[in-house]
Every structure is written in structure tokens, then in C-alpha cells.
C-alpha positions in Angstrom: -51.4 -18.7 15.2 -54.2 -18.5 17.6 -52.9 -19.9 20.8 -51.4 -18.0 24.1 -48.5 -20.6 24.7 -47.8 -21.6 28.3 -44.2 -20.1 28.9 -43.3 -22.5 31.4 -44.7 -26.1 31.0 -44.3 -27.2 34.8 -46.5 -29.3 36.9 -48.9 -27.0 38.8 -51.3 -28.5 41.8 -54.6 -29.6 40.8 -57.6 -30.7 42.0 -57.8 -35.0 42.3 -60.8 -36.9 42.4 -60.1 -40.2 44.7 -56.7 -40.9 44.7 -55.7 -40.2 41.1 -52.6 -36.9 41.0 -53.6 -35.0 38.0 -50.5 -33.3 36.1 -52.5 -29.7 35.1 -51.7 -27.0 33.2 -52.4 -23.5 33.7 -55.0 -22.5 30.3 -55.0 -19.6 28.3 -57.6 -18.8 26.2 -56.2 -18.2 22.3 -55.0 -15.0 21.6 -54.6 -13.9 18.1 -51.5 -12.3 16.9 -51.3 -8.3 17.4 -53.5 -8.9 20.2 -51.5 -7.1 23.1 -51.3 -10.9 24.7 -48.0 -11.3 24.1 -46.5 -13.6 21.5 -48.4 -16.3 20.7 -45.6 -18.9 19.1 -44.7 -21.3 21.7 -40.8 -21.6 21.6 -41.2 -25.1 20.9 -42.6 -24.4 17.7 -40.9 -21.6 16.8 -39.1 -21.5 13.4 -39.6 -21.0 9.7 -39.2 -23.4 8.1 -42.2 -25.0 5.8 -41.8 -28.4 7.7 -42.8 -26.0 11.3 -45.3 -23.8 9.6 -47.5 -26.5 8.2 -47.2 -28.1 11.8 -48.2 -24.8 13.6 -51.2 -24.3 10.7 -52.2 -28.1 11.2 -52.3 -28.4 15.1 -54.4 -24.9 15.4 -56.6 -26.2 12.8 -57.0 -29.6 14.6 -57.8 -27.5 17.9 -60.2 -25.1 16.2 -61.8 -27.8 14.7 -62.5 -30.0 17.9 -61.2 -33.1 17.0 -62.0 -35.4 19.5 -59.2 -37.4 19.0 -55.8 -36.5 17.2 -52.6 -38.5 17.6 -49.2 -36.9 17.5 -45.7 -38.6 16.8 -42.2 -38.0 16.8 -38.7 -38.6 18.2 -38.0 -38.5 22.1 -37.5 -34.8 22.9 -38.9 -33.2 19.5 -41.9 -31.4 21.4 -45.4 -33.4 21.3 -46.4 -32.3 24.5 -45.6 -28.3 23.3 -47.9 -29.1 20.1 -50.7 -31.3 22.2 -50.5 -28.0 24.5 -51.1 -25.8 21.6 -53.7 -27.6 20.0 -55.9 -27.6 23.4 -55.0 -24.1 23.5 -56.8 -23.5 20.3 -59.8 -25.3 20.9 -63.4 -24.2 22.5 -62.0 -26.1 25.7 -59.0 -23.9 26.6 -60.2 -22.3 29.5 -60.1 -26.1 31.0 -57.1 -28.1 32.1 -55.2 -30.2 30.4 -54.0 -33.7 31.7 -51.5 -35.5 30.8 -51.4 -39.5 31.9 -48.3 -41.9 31.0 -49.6 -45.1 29.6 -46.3 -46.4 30.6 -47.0 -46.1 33.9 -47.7 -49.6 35.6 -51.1 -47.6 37.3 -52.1 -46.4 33.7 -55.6 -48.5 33.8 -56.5 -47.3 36.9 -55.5 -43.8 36.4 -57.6 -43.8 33.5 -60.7 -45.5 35.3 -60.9 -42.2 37.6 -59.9 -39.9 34.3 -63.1 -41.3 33.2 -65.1 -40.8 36.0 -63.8 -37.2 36.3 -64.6 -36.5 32.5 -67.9 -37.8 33.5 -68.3 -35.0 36.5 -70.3 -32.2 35.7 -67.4 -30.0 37.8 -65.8 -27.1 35.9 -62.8 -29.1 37.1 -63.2 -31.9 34.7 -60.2 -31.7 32.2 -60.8 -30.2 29.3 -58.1 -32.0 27.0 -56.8 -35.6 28.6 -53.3 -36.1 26.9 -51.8 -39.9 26.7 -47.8 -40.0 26.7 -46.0 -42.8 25.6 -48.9 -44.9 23.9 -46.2 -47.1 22.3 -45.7 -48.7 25.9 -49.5 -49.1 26.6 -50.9 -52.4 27.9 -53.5 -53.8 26.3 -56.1 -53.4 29.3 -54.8 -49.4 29.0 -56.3 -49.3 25.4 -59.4 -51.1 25.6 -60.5 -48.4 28.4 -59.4 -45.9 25.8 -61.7 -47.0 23.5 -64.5 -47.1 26.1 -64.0 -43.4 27.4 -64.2 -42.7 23.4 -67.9 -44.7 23.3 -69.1 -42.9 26.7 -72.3 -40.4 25.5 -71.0 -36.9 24.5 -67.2 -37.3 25.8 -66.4 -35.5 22.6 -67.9 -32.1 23.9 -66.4 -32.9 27.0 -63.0 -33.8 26.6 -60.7 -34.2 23.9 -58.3 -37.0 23.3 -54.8 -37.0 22.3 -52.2 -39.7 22.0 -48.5 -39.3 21.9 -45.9 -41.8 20.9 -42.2 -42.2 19.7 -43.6 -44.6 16.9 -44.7 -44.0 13.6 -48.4 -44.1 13.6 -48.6 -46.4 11.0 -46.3 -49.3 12.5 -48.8 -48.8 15.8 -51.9 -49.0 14.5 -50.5 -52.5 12.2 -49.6 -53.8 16.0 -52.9 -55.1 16.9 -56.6 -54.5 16.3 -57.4 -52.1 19.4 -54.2 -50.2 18.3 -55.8 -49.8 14.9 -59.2 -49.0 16.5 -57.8 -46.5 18.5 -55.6 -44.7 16.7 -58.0 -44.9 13.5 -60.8 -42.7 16.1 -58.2 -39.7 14.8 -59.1 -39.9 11.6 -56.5 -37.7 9.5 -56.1 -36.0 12.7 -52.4 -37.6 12.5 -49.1 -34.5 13.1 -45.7 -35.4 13.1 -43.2 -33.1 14.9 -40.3 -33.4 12.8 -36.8 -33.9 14.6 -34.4 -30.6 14.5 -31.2 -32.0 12.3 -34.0 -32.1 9.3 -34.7 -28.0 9.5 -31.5 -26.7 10.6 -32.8 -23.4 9.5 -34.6 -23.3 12.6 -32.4 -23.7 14.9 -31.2 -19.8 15.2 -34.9 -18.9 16.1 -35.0 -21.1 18.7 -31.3 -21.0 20.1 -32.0 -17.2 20.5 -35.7 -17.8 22.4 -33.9 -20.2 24.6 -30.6 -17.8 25.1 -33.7 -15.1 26.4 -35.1 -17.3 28.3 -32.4 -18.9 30.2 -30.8 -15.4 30.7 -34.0 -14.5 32.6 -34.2 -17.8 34.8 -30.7 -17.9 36.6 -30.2 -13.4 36.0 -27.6 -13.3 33.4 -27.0 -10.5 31.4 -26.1 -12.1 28.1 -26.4 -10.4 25.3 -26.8 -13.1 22.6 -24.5 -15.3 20.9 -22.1 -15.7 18.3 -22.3 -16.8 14.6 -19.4 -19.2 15.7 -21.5 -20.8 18.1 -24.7 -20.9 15.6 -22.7 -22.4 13.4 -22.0 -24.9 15.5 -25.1 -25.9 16.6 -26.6 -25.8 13.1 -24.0 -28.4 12.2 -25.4 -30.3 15.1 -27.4 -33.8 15.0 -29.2 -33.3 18.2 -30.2 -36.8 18.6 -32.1 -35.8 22.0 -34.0 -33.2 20.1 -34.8 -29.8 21.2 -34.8 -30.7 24.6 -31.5 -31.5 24.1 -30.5 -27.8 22.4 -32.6 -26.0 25.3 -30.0 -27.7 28.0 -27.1 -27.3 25.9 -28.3 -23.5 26.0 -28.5 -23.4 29.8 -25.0 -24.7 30.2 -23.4 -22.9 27.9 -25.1 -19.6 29.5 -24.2 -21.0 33.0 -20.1 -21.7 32.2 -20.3 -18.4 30.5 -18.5 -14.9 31.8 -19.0 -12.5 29.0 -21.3 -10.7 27.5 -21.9 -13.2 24.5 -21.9 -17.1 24.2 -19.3 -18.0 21.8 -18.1 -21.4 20.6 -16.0 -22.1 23.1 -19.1 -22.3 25.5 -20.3 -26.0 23.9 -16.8 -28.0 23.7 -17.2 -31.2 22.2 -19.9 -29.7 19.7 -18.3 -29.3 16.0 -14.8 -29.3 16.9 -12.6 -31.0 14.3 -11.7 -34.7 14.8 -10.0 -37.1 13.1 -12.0 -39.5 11.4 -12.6 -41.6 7.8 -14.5 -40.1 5.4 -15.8 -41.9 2.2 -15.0 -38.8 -0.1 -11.5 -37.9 1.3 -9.7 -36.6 -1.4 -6.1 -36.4 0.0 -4.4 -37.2 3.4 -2.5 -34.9 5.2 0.5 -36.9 7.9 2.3 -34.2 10.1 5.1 -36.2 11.3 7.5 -34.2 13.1 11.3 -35.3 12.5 10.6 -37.3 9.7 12.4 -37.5 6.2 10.2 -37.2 3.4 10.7 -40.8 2.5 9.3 -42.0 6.1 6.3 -39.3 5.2 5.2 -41.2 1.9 5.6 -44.4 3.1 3.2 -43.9 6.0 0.7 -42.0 3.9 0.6 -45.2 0.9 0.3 -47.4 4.1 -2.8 -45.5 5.3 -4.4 -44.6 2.3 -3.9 -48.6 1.6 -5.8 -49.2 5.0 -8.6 -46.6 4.0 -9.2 -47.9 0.6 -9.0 -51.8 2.0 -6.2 -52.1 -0.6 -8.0 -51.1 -3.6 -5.7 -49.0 -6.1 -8.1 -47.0 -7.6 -9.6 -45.9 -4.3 -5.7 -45.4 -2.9 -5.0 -43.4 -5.6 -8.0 -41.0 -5.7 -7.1 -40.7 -1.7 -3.3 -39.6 -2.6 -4.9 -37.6 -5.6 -2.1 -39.6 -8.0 -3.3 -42.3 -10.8 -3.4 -45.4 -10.2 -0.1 -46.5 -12.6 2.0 -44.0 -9.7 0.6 -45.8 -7.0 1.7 -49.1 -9.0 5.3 -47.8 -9.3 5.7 -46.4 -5.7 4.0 -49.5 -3.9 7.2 -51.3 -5.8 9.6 -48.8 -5.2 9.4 -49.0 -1.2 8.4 -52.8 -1.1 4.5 -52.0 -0.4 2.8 -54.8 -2.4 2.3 -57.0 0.4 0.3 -54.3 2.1 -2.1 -54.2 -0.4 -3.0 -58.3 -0.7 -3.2 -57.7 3.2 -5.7 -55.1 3.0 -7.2 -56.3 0.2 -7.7 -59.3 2.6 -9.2 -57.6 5.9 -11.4 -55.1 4.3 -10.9 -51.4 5.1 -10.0 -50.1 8.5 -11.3 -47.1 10.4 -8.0 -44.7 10.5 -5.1 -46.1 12.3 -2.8 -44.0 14.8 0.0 -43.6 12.2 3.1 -44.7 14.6 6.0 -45.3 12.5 9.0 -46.5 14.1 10.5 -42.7 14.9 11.8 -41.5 17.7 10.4 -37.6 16.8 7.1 -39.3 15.8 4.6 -38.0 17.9 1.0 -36.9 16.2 -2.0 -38.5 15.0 -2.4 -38.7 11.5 -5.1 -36.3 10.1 -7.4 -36.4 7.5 
């Protein structure tokens, strides 16, 4: 890919024009690979997966290209302002800034009035890309000057657009007719950043960048970190994306006194936990002190409560056929059990507390 990423994606001071704060961006102008610049794959984007290569082929396409306007969706957290970044790094205005404005920001209108007037500027500090956040949240008023920037004379050349939101593109532009204006300026111009628990092959690549990286911030000499730990992550749904898996790394490396990060760095993430699965195929009670016949009462009683009293279910849980389970339900006077939970439905796994004085674990399973 053709882009020299921005390593750090902080707010740096830039030049206003009235009273509007401009969030800038230092520019690099696109290095190819091989080049001596450094590498050129922004750790946002990092990963092999085909899902991330045809994003990084589409967004430096889409910046080569000069769209004037492209639109870029996703989940909270899953990296649209990395790819807007890249794509503006890619294009013939790189050595410009890049903006970013919040359209969710009660002052959006008005921030956008003086974006306008500093596209407008012949200044070599007019922005060079003017990036949208959060165009799900935009006002009405906020997306009619949208479209009026997009009529001014030449803006194209000027200034490129792009639009960010949580929602699928579709949905947005069926919301109302300047939505579908708008958002139909992009043409095919339309990426989606895909959210991590769909390309957990990726996750190594980027756990690894982010270990680097976070060593070199806070001065920690870590060396890497474990398959244990990868595994863990990888098993991961990451429902805050990977901004989520970036801070994860930073604590992990910051509770950490060894050389290596190792599981026990990210407690709470994959450790084993009770819970009801739908293809369970046996139950396992550890009920210390209790005779065996207290043990196989309390497992028919939960894998009666699991299957909502259906015999064939119970009896693929116990991994016994279902004319067994008939027989033992009569043996220890269980029948009534079933019409009950036949009655109420299944039930998320119970505490197994039988009345034993030794009793004193959950039931697993």
C-alpha cells in the first residue's frame, strides 16, 4: 500500500480561521513499500486476512483516484478514522491537512459554515481532506450545508469529502432524501471496516504491533507474548472493537512484571465459566460428600431444568436413551419434575444446592 501512516493519531495545533478549532493531522506524503520510509501499513489496518486486504486495496484506490466524496462505515471502535486517514494519505492532497468535524456536535452547522469558507481560501492551510464523524447523528440543517459545500465551483480539487457513521450505508441513505443525496455523491465510493470477532486471524498481527508499541510509550521491556494469551484474545468478541484490544494491550503490559505477557495478564478474558450450552453433551456435578445416589438425583434434576423437561433432550444431556431416563425418573420419584419443567420452559443453570451438609460447589457443565 501507498500510504506513510501517521503513527500516532493525536490532535496537533492548527491554524483556525474565525473561531472554528480545527482537529489536524500531521500529512505524509505516500510512500511506497521498500521505500526506506518506514512501513507503510497503518496498525489499524494491519492483518491478512482477505476481508483487510481488499479494504487496504479499496481505500488506496479510493485516495489515488480522488474521489471527492467516499463514505466509510462500521462498528464504534473498528477504525474509520485510521482508513479515512489512509485514504487522504493516498491522494494528490496528502501534503494538506486533514479535518475532522463531529456532526454530532450541537455547533456542527456552524463549524461547517467556516470549513467552507476555509475550503474556499486560497491559503495553503485550507484542508486538504474534511472528514465528517458520526453522520448518523447529523441534523438536517448539518446535511443540507453538506450538499452545498459539494455544489461550490471546483471544491472537488480542493478538498475531499468523507463521511463516517456506525450505520449501514444503506439504512442511512433510505432515512430521508438529503441523506440519499448525500451519501449517493459517493457513488461506489462506499468501504466497510469490518469488526475484529469476524477475522480472528488478525488479531495476532495486531496484538503484536500494539505490544511494540505500548512497550515503547510507558519504557517496558517486554518481549512479546504468549500463545496462551493469543489464544485468548483470539477467542475474544471485542464488542468495542480494536480500540478495545489496543487498551486491553496497554493494561495488560502495565500490570505486567516479566518479560512476556501471558494469560494471566487479561483476567476475565476466556476463563472458563459456568454456563448453558445448547449442544452440551453430558453434565459433570462435583458434589463433595455426597453418596452417589444424591449425585444422580441432582444431575436428572438439572438436566430436567436444562432441557425444560423434554426427555429426549434430558437424555442426550445425560448421554443415556430416553427409556433410562423413563425408568430412573420413576425410580427416585422424579416425574413431577418433569410436568414442572415441562411447564416453565427451560432455565438458565441453577446453583445445584441439595440439602447436604458437605455440599458446597457450583455445578459445572
Amino acid at each position: 500500500m501507498n500510504a506513510e501512516p501517521i503513527r500516532e493519531l493525536h490532535p496537533q495545533p492548527g491554524p483556525t480561521f474565525a473561531d472554528l478549532a480545527m482537529i489536524e493531522f500531521h500529512a505524509h506524503a505516500p510512500a511506497p513499500r521498500g521505500s526506506g520510509t518506514g512501513d507503510c501499513a497503518d496498525e489499524w489496518l494491519e492483518g491478512q486476512s482477505s476481508v483487510m486486504e481488499r479494504l487496504r486495496i479499496r481505500a488506496t484506490n479510493a485516495g489515488r483516484e480522488g474521489h471527492p466524496v467516499v463514505a466509510v462505515y462500521g462498528e464504534p471502535g473498528s477504525g474509520k478514522l485510521r482508513v479515512a486517514q489512509w485514504i487522504h494519505n493516498c491522494s494528490h492532497r496528502a501534503n494538506r491537512v486533514l479535518m475532522v468535524l463531529d456532526a454530532s456536535c450541537p455547533s456542527a452547522r456552524r463549524q461547517l459554515e467556516r470549513a467552507a469558507a476555509m475550503i474556499s481560501h486560497p491559503s495553503e492551510s485550507r484542508p486538504g481532506t474534511l472528514v465528517i464523524r458520526n453522520l448518523q447523528e447529523a441534523t438536517p440543517d448539518a446535511i443540507q450545508r453538506l450538499l452545498e459545500i459539494l455544489t461550490m465551483q471546483g471544491v472537488e480539487l480542493r478538498c475531499g469529502i468523507i463521511l463516517l457513521t456506525t450505520e449501514d450505508v444503506g439504512q442511512l441513505r433510505a432515512r430521508s432524501l438529503q441523506h440519499g443525496q448525500l451519501l449517493g455523491r459517493a457513488g461506489n465510493a462506499v468501504l466497510h471496516v469490518p469488526p475484529i470477532r469476524t477475522r480472528p486471524s488478525d488479531v495476532k498481527p495486531l496484538v503484536t504491533r500494539f505490544v511494540h508499541e505500548a512497550a515503547k510509550r510507558y519504557g517496558k521491556s517486554v518481549r512479546g507474548i504468549s500463545p496462551q494469551a493469543i489464544a485468548r484474545l483470539e477467542a475474544h468478541d471485542f464488542p468495542g472493537n480494536i480500540h478495545e484490544l489496543r487498551t486491553m494491550i496497554e493494561q495488560a503490559l502495565l500490570r505486567s512484571s516479566g518479560d512476556w505477557l501471558t494469560a494471566e495478564c487479561f483476567p476475565g478474558i476466556g476463563e472458563p465459566r459456568t454456563k448453558q450450552s445448547s449442544e452440551a453433551a453430558e453434565i459433570v456435578i462435583r458434589l463433595p460428600g455426597s453418596s452417589l445416589r444424591e449425585i444422580e438425583v441432582q444431575t436428572l434434576r438439572l438436566a430436567l431444568r436444562l432441557s425444560g423437561g423434554r426427555i429426549v433432550r434430558a437424555s442426550e444431556l445425560l448421554g443415556i436413551t430416553r427409556h433410562a431416563l423413563r425408568r430412573k425418573l420413576e425410580k427416585f420419584g422424579l416425574n413431577n419434575l418433569r410436568q414442572q419443567f415441562e411447564s416453565n420452559g427451560a432455565a438458565p443453570a441453577p446453583a445445584v444446592t441439595p440439602d447436604h451438609p458437605g455440599f458446597g460447589e457450583q455445578a459445572a457443565i
